[in-house]
C-alpha positions as a Python dict, from the first residue, in 0.01 Angstrom:
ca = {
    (1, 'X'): (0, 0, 0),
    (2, 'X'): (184, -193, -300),
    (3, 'X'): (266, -545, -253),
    (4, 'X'): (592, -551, -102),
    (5, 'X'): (839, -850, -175),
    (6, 'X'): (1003, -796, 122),
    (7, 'X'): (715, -779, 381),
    (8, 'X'): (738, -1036, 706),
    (9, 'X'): (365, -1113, 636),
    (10, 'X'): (305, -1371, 320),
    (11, 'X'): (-31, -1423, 159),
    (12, 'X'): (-27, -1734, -61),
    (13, 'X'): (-275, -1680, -343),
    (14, 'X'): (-325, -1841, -663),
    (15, 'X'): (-142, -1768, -942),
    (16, 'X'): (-445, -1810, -1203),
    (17, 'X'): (-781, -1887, -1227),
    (18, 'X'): (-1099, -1898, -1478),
    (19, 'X'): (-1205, -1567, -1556),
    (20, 'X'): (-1538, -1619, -1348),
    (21, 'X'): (-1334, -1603, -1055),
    (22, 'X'): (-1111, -1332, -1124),
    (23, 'X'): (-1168, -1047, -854),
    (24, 'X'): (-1335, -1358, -661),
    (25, 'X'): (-1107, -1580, -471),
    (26, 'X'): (-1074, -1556, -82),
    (27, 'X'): (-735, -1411, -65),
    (28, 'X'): (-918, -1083, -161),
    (29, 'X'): (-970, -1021, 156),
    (30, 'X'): (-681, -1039, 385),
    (31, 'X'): (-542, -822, 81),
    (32, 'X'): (-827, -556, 144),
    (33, 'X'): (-751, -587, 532),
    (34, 'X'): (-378, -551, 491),
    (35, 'X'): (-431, -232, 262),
    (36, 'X'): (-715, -97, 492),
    (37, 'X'): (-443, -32, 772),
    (38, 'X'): (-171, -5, 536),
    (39, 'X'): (-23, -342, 640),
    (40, 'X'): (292, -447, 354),
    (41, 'X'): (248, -767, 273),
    (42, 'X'): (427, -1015, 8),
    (43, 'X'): (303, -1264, -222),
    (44, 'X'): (342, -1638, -271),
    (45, 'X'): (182, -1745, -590),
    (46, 'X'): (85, -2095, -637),
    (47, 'X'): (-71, -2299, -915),
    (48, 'X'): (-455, -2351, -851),
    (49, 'X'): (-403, -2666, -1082),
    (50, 'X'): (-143, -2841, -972),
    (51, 'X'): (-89, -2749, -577),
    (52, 'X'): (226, -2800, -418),
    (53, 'X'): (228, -3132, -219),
    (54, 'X'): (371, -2863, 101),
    (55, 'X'): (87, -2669, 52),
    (56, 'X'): (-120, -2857, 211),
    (57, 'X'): (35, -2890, 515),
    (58, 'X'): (-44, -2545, 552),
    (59, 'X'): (-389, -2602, 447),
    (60, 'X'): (-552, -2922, 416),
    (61, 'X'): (-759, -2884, 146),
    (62, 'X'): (-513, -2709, -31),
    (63, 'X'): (-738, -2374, -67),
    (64, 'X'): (-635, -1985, -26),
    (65, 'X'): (-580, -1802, 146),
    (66, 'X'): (-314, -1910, 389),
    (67, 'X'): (-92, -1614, 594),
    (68, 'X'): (301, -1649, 714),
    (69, 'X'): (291, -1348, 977),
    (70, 'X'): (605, -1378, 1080),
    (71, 'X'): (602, -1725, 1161),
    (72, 'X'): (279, -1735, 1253),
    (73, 'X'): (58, -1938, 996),
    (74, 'X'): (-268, -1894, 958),
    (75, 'X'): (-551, -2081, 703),
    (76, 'X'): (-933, -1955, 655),
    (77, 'X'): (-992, -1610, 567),
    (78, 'X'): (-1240, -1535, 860),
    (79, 'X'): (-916, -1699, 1088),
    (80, 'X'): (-716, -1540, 891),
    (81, 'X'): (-912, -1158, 921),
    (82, 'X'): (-954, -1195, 1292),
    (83, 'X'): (-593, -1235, 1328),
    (84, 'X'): (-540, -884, 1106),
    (85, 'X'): (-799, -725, 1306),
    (86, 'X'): (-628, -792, 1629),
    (87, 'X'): (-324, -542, 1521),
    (88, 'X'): (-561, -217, 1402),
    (89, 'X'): (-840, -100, 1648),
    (90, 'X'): (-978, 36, 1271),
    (91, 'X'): (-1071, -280, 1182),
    (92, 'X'): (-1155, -469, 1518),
    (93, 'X'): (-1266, -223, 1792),
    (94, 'X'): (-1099, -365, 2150),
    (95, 'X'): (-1446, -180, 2314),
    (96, 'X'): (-1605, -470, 2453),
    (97, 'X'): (-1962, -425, 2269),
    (98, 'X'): (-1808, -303, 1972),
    (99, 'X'): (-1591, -568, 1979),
    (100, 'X'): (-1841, -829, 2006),
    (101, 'X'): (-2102, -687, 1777),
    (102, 'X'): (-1773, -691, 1513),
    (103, 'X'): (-1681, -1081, 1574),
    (104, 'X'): (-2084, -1146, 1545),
    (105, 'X'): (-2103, -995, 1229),
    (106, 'X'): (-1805, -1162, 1081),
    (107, 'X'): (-1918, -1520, 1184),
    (108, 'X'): (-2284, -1440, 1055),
    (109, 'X'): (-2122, -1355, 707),
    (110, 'X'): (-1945, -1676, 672),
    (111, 'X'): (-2209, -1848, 836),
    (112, 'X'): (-2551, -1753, 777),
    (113, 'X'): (-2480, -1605, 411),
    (114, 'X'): (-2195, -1775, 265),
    (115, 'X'): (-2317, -2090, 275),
    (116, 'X'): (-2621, -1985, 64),
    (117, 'X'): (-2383, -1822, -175),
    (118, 'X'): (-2158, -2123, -232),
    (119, 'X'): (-2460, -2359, -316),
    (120, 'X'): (-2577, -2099, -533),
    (121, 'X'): (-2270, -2130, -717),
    (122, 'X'): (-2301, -2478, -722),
    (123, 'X'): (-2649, -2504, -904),
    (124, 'X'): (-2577, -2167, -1111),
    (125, 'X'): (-2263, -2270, -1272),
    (126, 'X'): (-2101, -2593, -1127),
    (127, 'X'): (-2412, -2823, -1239),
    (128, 'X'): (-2560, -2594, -1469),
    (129, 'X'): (-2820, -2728, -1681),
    (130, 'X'): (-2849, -3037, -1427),
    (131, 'X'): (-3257, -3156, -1360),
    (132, 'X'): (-3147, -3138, -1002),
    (133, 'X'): (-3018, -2786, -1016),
    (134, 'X'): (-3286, -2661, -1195),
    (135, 'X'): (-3509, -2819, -921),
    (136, 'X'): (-3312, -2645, -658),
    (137, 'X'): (-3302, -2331, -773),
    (138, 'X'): (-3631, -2177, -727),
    (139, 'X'): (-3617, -2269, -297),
    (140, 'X'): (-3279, -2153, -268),
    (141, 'X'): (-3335, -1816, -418),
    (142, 'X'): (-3605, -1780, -238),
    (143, 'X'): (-3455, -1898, 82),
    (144, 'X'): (-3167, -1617, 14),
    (145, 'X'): (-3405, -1373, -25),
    (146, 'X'): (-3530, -1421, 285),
    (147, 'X'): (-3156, -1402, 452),
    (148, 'X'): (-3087, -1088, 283),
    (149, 'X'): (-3430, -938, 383),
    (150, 'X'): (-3311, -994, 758),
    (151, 'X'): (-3013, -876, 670),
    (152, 'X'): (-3099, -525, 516),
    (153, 'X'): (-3356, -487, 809),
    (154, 'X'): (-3094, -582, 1063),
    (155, 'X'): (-2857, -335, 866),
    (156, 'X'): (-3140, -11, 846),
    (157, 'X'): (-2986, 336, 781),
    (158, 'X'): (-2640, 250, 920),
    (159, 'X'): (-2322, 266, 652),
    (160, 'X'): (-2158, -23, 813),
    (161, 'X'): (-2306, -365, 1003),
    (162, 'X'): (-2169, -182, 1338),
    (163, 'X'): (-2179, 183, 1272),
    (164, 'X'): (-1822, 188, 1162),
    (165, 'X'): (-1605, -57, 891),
    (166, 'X'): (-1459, -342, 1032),
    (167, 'X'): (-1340, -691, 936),
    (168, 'X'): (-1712, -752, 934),
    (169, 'X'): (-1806, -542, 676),
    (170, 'X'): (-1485, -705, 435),
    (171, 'X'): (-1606, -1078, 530),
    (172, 'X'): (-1987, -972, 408),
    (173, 'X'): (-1894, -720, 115),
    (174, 'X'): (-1698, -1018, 6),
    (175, 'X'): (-1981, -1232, 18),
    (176, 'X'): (-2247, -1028, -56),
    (177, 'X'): (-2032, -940, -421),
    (178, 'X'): (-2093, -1310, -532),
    (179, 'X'): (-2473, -1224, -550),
    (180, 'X'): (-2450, -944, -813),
    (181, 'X'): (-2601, -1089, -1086),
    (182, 'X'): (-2858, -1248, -930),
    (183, 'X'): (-3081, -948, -898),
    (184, 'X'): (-3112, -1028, -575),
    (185, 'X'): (-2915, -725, -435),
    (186, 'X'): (-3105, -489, -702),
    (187, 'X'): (-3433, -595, -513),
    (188, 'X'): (-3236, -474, -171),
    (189, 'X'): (-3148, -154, -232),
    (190, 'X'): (-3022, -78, 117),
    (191, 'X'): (-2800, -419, 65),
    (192, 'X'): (-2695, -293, -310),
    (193, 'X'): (-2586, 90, -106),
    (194, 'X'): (-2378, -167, 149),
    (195, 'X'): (-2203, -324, -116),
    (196, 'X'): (-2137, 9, -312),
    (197, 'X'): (-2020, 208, -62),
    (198, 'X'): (-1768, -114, 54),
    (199, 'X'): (-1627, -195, -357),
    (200, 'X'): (-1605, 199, -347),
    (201, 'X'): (-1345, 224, -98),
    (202, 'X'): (-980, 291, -207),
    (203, 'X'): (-818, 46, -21),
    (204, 'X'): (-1089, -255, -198),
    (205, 'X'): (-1005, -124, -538),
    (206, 'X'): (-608, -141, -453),
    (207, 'X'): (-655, -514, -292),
    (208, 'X'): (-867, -645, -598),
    (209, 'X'): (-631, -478, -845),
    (210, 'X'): (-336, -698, -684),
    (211, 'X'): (-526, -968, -716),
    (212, 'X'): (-578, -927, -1001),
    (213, 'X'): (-241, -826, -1156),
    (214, 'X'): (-101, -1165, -974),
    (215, 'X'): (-281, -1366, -1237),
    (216, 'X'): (-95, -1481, -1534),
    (217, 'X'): (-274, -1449, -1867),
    (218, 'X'): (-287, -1759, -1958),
    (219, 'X'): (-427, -2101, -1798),
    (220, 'X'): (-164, -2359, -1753),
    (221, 'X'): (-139, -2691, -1913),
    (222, 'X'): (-453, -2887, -1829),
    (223, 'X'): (-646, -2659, -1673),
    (224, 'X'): (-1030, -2627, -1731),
    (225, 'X'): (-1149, -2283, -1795),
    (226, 'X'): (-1463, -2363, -1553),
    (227, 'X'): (-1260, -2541, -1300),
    (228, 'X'): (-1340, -2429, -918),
    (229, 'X'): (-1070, -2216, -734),
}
């Protein structure tokens, strides 16, 4: 489903960032959702740089995603998914179990993973090069390791975290993608066949292409090539 300018639902999104975080930033996946269930949706493009003052009454620490559906606003991607969900039994099953096995999953990918991800990031990139980073590095691998071990046992032969894709599955793809070059995933390979089969689906290549293609080629005045999104 191509973005459509004249959709009722608005996903503000950045209009550039670095190129490490190209194919990265959060509004990826309420763009994956929306094209999942072909959902239209517009775009309002904003400058990661220098943020509109109104932006962040919409979000208060003037990150993206945010949603307009209709009227309805919405900040947080995991907010932000659940609310997509809630309109496609495809991507939120409305079978009690199901259902709660789905929300579980989402919450333990923004919880229990993401967290691990981001301070990865942090000592990877961020502070780079920093004694303290270098200190840190060793335990938190190792610490992720053990996370994604629970994770790949927790996932066994199944293709998807419940037995069928769901918002779950786009929250932890998501995450999981942030760990590629780590050779963390490469140890996993049930965890490296997850994230495969997810980035193989036609509806995450159309949402990361959009992205993507939103992104104008070059950075505006004063921006830092390794400044955070």
């Amino acid at each position: 489903m191509p973005v459509d300018p004249n959709a009722s639902l608005v996903i503000t999104a950045f209009d550039w960032v670095p190129d490490f975080a190209q194919g990265f930033v959060r509004d990826l996946r309420p763009r994956w959702a929306c094209e999942e269930i072909g959902l239209p949706y517009a775009e309002r493009l904003i400058s990661a740089v220098d943020r509109p003052v109104a932006h962040y009454r919409d979000q208060p620490w003037g990150q993206v995603p945010v949603i307009d559906d209709g009227g309805i606003r919405l900040f947080e991607s995991g907010a932000i998914l659940l609310h997509l969900g809630e309109r496609h039994p495809h991507l939120l099953p409305v079978e009690p179990q199901p259902r709660a096995d789905t929300l579980s999953w989402l919450f333990a990918a923004f919880n229990s993973i993401e967290p691990m991800m981001f301070e990865l990031g942090q000592v990877t990139l961020f502070a780079a090069g920093e004694p303290w980073a270098e200190l840190r590095k060793p335990s938190l691998l190792a610490f992720i390791g053990e996370r994604f071990d629970r994770l790949a046992t927790a996932l066994g032969e199944r293709d998807w975290l419940t037995g069928r894709f769901s918002i779950a599955d786009i929250a932890m793809a998501t995450v999981l993608r942030e760990a590629q070059d780590t050779g963390l995933l490469a140890e996993r390979p049930v965890l490296a066949r997850y994230l495969a089969r997810a980035t193989a689906r036609p509806a995450f290549a159309r949402a990361l292409g959009a992205q993507i293609a939103a992104f104008t080629p070059d950075p505006p005045p004063g921006a830092q090539q390794g400044e955070a999104a």
